[in-house]
Every structure is written in structure tokens, then in C-alpha cells.
C-alpha positions in Angstrom: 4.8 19.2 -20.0 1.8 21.5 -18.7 1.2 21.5 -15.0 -2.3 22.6 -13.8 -3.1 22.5 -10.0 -5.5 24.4 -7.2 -5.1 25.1 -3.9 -5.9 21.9 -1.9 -8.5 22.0 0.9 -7.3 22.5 4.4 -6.5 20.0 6.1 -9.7 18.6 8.7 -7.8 17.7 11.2 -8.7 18.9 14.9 -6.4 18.3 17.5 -8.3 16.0 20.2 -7.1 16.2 24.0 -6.3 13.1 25.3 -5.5 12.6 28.8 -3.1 10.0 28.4 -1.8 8.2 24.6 -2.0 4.4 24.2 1.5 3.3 24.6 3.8 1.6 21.5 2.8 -1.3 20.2 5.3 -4.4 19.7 7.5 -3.9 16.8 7.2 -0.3 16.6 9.8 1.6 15.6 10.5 3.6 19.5 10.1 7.2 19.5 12.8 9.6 17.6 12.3 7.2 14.8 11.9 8.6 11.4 8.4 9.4 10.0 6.4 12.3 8.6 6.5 15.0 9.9 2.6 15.7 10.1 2.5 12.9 12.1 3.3 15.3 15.2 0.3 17.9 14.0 -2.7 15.9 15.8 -3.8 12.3 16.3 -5.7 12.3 13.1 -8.7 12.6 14.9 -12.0 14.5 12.7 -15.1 16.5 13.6 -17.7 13.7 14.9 -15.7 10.4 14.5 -15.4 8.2 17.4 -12.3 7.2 18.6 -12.2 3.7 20.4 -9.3 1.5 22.0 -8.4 -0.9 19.6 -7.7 -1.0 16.1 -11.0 -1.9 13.8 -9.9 -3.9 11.5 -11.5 -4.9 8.5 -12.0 -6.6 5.2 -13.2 -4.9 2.1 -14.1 -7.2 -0.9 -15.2 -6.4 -4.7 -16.3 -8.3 -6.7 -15.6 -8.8 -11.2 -19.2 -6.4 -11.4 -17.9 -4.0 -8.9 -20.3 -4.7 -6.2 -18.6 -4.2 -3.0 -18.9 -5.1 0.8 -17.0 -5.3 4.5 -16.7 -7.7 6.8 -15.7 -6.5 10.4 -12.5 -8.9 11.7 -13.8 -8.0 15.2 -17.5 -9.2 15.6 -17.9 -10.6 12.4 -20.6 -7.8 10.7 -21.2 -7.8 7.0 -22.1 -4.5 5.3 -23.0 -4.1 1.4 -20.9 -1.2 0.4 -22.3 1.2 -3.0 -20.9 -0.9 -5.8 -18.2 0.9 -8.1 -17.5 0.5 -11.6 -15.7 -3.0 -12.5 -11.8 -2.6 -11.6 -8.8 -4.0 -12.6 -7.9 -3.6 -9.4 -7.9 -2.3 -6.2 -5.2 -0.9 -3.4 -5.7 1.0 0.0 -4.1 2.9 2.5 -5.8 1.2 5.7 -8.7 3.5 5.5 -9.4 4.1 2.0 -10.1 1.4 -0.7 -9.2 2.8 -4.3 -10.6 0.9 -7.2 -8.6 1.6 -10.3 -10.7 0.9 -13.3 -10.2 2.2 -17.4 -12.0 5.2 -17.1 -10.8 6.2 -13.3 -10.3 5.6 -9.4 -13.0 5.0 -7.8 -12.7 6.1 -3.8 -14.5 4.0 -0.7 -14.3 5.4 2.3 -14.4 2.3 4.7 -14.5 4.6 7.6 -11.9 2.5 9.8 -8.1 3.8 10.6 -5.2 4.0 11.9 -3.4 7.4 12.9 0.6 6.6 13.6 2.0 9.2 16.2 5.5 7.3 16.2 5.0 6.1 19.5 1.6 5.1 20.1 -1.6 4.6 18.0 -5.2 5.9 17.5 -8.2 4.3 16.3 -10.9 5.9 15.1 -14.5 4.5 13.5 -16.7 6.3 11.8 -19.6 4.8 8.6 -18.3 3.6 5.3 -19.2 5.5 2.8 -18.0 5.6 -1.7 -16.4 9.2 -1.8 -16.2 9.4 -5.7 -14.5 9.1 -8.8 -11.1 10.5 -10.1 -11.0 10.4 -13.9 -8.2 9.1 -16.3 -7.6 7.0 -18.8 -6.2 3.8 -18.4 -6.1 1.6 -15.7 -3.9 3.5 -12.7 -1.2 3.3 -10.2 -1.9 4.3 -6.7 0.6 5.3 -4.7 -0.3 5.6 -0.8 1.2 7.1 2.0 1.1 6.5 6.1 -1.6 8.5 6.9 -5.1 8.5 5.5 -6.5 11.4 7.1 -3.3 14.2 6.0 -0.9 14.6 3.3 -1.5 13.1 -0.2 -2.5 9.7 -2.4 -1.0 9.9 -5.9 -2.3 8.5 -9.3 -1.0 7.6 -12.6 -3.2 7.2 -15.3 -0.9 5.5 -18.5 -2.8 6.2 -21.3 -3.0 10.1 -20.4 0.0 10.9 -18.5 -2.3 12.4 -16.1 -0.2 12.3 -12.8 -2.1 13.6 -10.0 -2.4 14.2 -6.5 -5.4 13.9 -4.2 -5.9 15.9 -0.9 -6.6 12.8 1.6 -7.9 15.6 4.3 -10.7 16.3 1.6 -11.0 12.5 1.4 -12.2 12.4 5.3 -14.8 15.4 4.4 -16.1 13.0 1.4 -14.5 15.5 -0.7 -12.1 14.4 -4.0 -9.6 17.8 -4.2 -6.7 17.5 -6.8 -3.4 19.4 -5.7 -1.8 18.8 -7.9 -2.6 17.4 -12.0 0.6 17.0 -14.2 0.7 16.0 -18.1 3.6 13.9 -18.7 4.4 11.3 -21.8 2.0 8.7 -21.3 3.5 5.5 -20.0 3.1 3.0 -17.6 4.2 5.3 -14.7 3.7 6.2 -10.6 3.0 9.3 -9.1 3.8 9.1 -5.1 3.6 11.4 -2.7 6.8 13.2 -0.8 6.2 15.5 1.6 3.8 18.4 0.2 5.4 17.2 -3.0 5.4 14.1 -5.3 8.2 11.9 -7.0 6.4 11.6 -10.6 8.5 9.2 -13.3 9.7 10.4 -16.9 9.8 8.3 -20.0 12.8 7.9 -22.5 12.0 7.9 -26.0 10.7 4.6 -26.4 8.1 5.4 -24.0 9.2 3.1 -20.7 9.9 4.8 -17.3 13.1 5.8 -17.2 14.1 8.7 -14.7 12.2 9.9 -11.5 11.2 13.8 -11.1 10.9 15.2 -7.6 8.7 18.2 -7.6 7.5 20.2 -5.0 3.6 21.4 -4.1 3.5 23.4 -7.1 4.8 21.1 -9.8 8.2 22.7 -9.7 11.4 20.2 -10.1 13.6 20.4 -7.0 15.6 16.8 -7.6 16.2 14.2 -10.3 17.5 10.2 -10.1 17.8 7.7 -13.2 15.9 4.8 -12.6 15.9 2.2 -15.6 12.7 0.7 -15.9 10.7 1.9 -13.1 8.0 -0.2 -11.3 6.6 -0.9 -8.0 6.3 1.5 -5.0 6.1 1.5 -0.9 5.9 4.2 2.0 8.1 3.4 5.0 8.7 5.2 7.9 12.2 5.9 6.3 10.8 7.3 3.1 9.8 6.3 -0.6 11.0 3.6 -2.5 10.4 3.0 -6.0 11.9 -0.2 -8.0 14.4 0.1 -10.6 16.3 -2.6 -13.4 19.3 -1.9 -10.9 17.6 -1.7 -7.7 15.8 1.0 -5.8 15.2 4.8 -5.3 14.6 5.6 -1.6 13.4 9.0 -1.7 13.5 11.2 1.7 13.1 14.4 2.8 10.5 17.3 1.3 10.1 21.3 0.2 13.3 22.4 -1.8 15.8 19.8 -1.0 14.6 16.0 -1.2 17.2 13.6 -1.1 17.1 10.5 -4.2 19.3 7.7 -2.2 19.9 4.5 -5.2 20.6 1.7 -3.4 21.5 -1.0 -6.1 21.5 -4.6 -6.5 24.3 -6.8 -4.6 26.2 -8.2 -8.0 24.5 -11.0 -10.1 21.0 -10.3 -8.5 18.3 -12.3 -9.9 15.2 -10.5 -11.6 14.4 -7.2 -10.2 11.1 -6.5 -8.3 8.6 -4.7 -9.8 6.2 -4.8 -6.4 6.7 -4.0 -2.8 4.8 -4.9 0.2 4.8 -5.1 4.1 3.4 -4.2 7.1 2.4 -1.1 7.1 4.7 1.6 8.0 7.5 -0.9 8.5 11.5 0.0 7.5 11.8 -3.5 6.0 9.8 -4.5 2.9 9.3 -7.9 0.6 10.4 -7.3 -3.4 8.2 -9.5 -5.9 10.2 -10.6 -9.0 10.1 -13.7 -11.0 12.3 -16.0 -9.8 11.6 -18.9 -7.1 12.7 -15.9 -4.3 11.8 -12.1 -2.7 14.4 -9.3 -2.4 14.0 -7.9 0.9 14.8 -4.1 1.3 16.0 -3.0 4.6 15.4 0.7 4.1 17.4 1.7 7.5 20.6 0.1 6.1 19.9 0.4 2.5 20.8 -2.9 1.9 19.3 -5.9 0.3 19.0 -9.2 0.8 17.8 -12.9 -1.1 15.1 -15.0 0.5 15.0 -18.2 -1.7 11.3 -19.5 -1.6 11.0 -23.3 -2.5 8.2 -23.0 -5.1 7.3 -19.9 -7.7 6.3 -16.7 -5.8 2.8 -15.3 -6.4 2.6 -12.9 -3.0 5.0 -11.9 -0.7 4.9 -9.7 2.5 7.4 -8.6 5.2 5.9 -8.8 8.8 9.3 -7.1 9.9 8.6 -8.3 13.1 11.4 -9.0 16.2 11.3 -12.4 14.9 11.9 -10.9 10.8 8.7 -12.9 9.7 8.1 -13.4 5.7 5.2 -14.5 4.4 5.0 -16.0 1.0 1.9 -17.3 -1.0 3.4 -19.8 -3.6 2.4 -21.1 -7.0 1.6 -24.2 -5.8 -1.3 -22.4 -3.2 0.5 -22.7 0.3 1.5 -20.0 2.2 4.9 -20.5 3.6 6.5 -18.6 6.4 10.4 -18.2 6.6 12.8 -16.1 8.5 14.4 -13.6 7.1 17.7 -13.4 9.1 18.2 -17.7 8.5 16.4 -17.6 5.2 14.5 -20.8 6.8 11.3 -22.3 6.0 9.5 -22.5 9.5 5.8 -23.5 8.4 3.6 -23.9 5.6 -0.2 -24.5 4.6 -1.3 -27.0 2.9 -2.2 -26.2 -0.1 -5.6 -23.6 0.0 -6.6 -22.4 -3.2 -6.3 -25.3 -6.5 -9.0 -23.6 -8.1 -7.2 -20.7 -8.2 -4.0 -21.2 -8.9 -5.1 -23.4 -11.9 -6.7 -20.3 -13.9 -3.6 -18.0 -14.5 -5.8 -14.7 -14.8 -7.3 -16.0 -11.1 -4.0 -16.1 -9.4 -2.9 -13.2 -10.6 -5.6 -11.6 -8.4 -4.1 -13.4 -5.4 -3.8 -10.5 -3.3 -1.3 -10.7 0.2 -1.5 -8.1 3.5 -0.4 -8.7 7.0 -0.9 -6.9 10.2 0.8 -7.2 13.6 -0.6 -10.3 14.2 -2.3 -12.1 11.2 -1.6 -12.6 7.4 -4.6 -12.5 5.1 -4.9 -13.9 1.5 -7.7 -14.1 -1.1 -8.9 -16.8 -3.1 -11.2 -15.7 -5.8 -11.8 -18.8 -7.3 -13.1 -20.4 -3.9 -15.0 -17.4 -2.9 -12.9 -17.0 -0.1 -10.1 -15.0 2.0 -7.7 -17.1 4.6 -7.0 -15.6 7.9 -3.3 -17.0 8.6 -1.3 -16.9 12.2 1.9 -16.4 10.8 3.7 -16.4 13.9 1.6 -19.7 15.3 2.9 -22.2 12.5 1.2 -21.0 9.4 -2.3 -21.6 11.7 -5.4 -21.0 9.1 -7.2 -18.8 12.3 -10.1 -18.5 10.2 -11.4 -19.1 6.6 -13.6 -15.6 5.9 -16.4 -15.1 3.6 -18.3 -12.1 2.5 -21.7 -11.0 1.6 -19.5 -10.3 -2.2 -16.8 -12.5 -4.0 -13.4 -11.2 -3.0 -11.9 -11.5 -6.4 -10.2 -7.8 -5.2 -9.6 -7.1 -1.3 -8.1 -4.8 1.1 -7.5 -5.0 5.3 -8.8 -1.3 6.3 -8.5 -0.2 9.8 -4.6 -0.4 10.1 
């Protein structure tokens, strides 16, 4: 294995006097909860960026040819982004959009985010704006963690074994900085960020991700966990999980001594999941597999539990809410709602997408994210994405198009 890496930028964060923080929002974890610990450095605020009172939340779209745009959730603007090379697809942290293509990641900067002090939020706005490419070969993972503006985004390129890390303050001075590059066994792999450090996974012979490396800043190994099969990873405010064949890896802790927690399957689970998502930040999180069902994770208890779905699963999404909101978007092109704790079906769409969910390589691009308040969902075929009120029935609140087809989209601004 060779190990090549440079000093990352420092970080751009200024400290920005504030008479008085907003106060918590509704099912946020209350202060003394868990969460990184540069979260207490400064309110992510930068040099010339305005912060503003609400959160400015947004929806990025691109399109088969890479063309790109944004469509504000707040008063409806459309803005034509630079277009990026075709990807296979796209992922973001709530400020950056990172287009994952064969020959790299592709970076926009949709200038919109989120800093989480624990207890309260900022907002800050500032112009979109395509940062650049990181290069690799094959099409990567990206691995994301709570803040966009400090610490670091990792990717895996499979056909390389590049795993790298990318300085995300560099991101917010339009800057790609590397931290850290390791050559590993090419496979399909993840490289996630921990602390200054990374979890990075190692293949067995037959060239499948077998085994998860925690190394520090440098590259160095400071902890090791099997995990069979590796595949699919989340940051919570608890810490880092990555899927396994027999469950999860929650990864906490950073420097020398990070801790590699395996919290397995309850006996005779159904097919593992092989992705994770939620609402940002949130303890709880939804486990895609293949059965007609989602493995929830409850990171806090390291425990999981089975939410049967009625229908085939293409999306899923835990709200983690007070009222333990799931949202589903089946086969069959509803989006269902259930509770977590009851496992009941509480509402349900009728369905939105056939065109889509007729053309398996279309519905595979069925893309889920939810925020405190809404759920949204793409439908490539019909050229549009569905703003859902969860909590208000399954509500379609809006039906959203923008100035490009959303065959890949992100929500930016949380």
C-alpha cells in the first residue's frame, strides 16, 4: 500500500460575533449531545458570506449531459449552474453537490448551508459556483460528513484504489486540497471521514470489501474491525456507520484511539442494507436492502429494528422526528409514510411516477431526502421532483420543475 498526502489548507473559518444564537430547532438532539467536536470552533461562518435567518433551501438538478441547475425552495428562482461532465451519480453534503462520473468527482458549490452548533443553527448564502474536479478512475463513493465548511469529504475511486480525502475548508475558498491519497486494492470500496482521520475498507483476496482500516491524518493505522461485504455509509451525530453482511460498524471517536462498535443483525434478519439515509445529522437512520422492508439503525442504542413496507422498496429515509417518521418511495411509485415505533402505514400517495418506475435503469435513479419538514423525490422520467408533507398525510405540497431534467438531484441548504 503507498500512502501519499500534503498538508491540507487551513481551515477558513472566522469566528463571527453574534449577539444572541437562534435557538434549537424541533427534533434536535438538546445540547451535551454527541457531535464533532469542530462544531464548537465557530459557526461556520466565511470571509464575505451573508448570514440570514432561515435556512436556504434548495434543489440542485443534473441532467444525463451533465448540464446542471437550482431551483430556490424559498421564492422559487431558477439558476443555470456550469454543466459537469455526465455522472453516474450524484451525492451532497447540504452545501456541496458531488458528481461522481468515470473519470472523477466533479464539485458544485451551491453556495447554501447549514452550520450545526448542537443547539442552534446558522444559515449562511453566498453564489453557486463549480469548484473542480477530483480525478480517479471509476465511478466513486462519497462519503460526507456534518459540516460542509470544516473537516473532510472522502472518495473512493474502484478501479484505482485511490482513497482520498478532500479539505472541505479549501472547498469554501473554491479550492480542491487532498489530505490525504491512499493506494489500496482496487475494489468497490468507501473512504469516510473520522475525525482528522478516515475509516478506509480493505479487500480479501477475491477482491470484495472485507475489513475496515481506521487511520489517522497521516495515513497511519490506529484501529481495525471485520466487516464482510462492506457497503453503504452515514454520518450521525453519534458517529460513522458503514454496512456490513452481519450488520453495521459504528465508528466513533478520533486521533490515536477510535472506537469500531459492530452492532449485528437481530437473528434471522432479512437481506442486509447496502445504503443508509436520513435526516441529516439525525441518530436514527433508514437501511435499504431487498426485501419488501428497511432496517432502521438506532445509533444511540445500537440496536435495530424491521419496518415491513407493503410493496418492494426503491427509497427509504428516516425523518427521526418526535413522531419517528419513515418515508418510503415504493416500486409501485407511491410514497408511503409509516411509524417507526407501530411499524404502521399512516398515509400514502397515489401513485406519482409510472413512467419511471416502468424503465428499471430510470428508477434506479429515484433519488429520496427529507428535511425537518418536507420529503422530496425525483422522477426522471416525468421531468419532475415531488415536494411531500410527510407529516400532513403524504400531502404532495408541490410538484417542482427545473430549468434541467432532474434525472440526479440533491436538497442543499441543510
Amino acid at each position: 500500500m503507498n500512502i501519499r498526502f500534503s498538508q491540507a489548507a487551513p481551515a477558513a473559518l472566522l469566528a463571527l460575533a453574534i449577539a444572541g444564537c437562534g435557538s434549537a430547532t424541533a427534533g434536535q438532539d438538546p445540547p451535551g449531545s454527541a457531535a464533532p467536536e469542530s462544531a464548537m470552533a465557530g459557526h461556520g461562518s466565511i470571509a464575505g458570506v451573508a448570514e440570514v435567518a432561515e435556512p436556504q433551501l434548495h434543489l440542485v438538478a443534473v441532467d444525463g449531459a451533465g448540464k446542471s441547475s437550482m431551483l430556490d425552495l424559498l421564492d422559487g428562482t431558477e439558476t443555470l449552474l456550469e454543466p459537469v461532465a455526465p455522472p453516474a451519480r450524484i451525492s451532497s453534503d447540504g452545501r456541496y453537490v458531488f458528481a461522481a462520473g468515470n473519470t472523477g468527482v466533479e464539485v458544485i458549490d451551491s453556495g447554501v448551508w447549514t452550520w450545526d452548533h448542537v443547539d442552534h443553527f446558522h444559515y449562511y448564502r453566498s453564489e453557486p459556483t463549480t469548484v473542480g474536479m477530483v480525478s480517479g478512475a471509476g465511478v466513486a463513493t462519497v462519503a460526507t460528513g456534518l459540516l460542509s465548511t470544516a473537516g473532510t469529504t472522502g472518495m473512493f475511486f474502484p478501479s484505482s484504489g485511490a482513497a482520498v480525502l478532500v479539505d472541505n475548508s479549501a472547498l469554501s475558498d473554491g479550492t480542491i486540497s487532498e489530505s490525504l491519497r491512499l493506494d489500496v486494492q482496487p475494489h468497490a470500496g468507501i473512504m469516510a471521514p473520522l475525525g482528522d482521520g478516515a475509516v478506509v475498507t480493505e479487500a480479501d483476496a477475491n477482491g470484495t470489501a472485507a475489513r475496515l482500516r481506521a487511520v489517522d491524518a497521516g495515513g497511519r493505522e490506529v484501529a481495525t474491525a471485520p466487516c464482510a461485504a462492506a457497503a453503504g455509509t452515514i454520518a450521525t451525530r453519534v458517529g460513522l456507520v458503514i454496512g456490513c453482511a452481519d450488520g453495521a460498524v459504528i465508528a466513533t471517536g478520533e486521533g490515536a484511539s477510535p472506537a469500531l462498535e459492530h452492532v449485528p443483525y437481530p437473528e434471522g434478519a432479512a437481506a442486509p442494507a447496502t445504503t443508509f439515509n436520513a435526516r441529516k445529522g439525525r441518530p436514527t437512520v433508514a437501511g435499504l436492502g431487498q426485501d419488501r422492508g428497511v432496517w432502521l439503525l438506532d445509533t444511540r442504542q445500537r440496536q435495530w429494528d424491521w419496518l415491513p413496507t407493503s410493496t418492494p422498496v426503491l427509497a427509504a429515509a428516516a425523518v427521526d422526528d418526535a413522531d419517528g417518521h419513515v418515508v418510503v418511495v415504493a416500486t409501485d411509485g407511491t410514497v408511503q409514510v409509516y411509524a417507526a415505533e407501530s411499524k404502521e402505514l399512516l398515509s400514502s400517495t397515489q401513485a406519482l411516477m409510472p413512467a419511471t418506475v416502468a424503465s428499471p435503469e430510470l428508477a434506479g435513479k429515484v433519488t429520496l431526502t427529507v428535511d425537518g419538514g418536507r420529503a422530496y423525490v425525483n422522477a426522471p422520467a416525468e421531468g419532475v421532483v415531488f415536494e411531500i408533507a410527510y407529516a400532513d398525510g403524504a400531502r404532495i405540497a408541490r410538484t417542482l420543475t427545473l430549468p434541467t431534467g432532474p434525472l440526479h438531484f440533491a436538497e442543499t441548504g441543510r
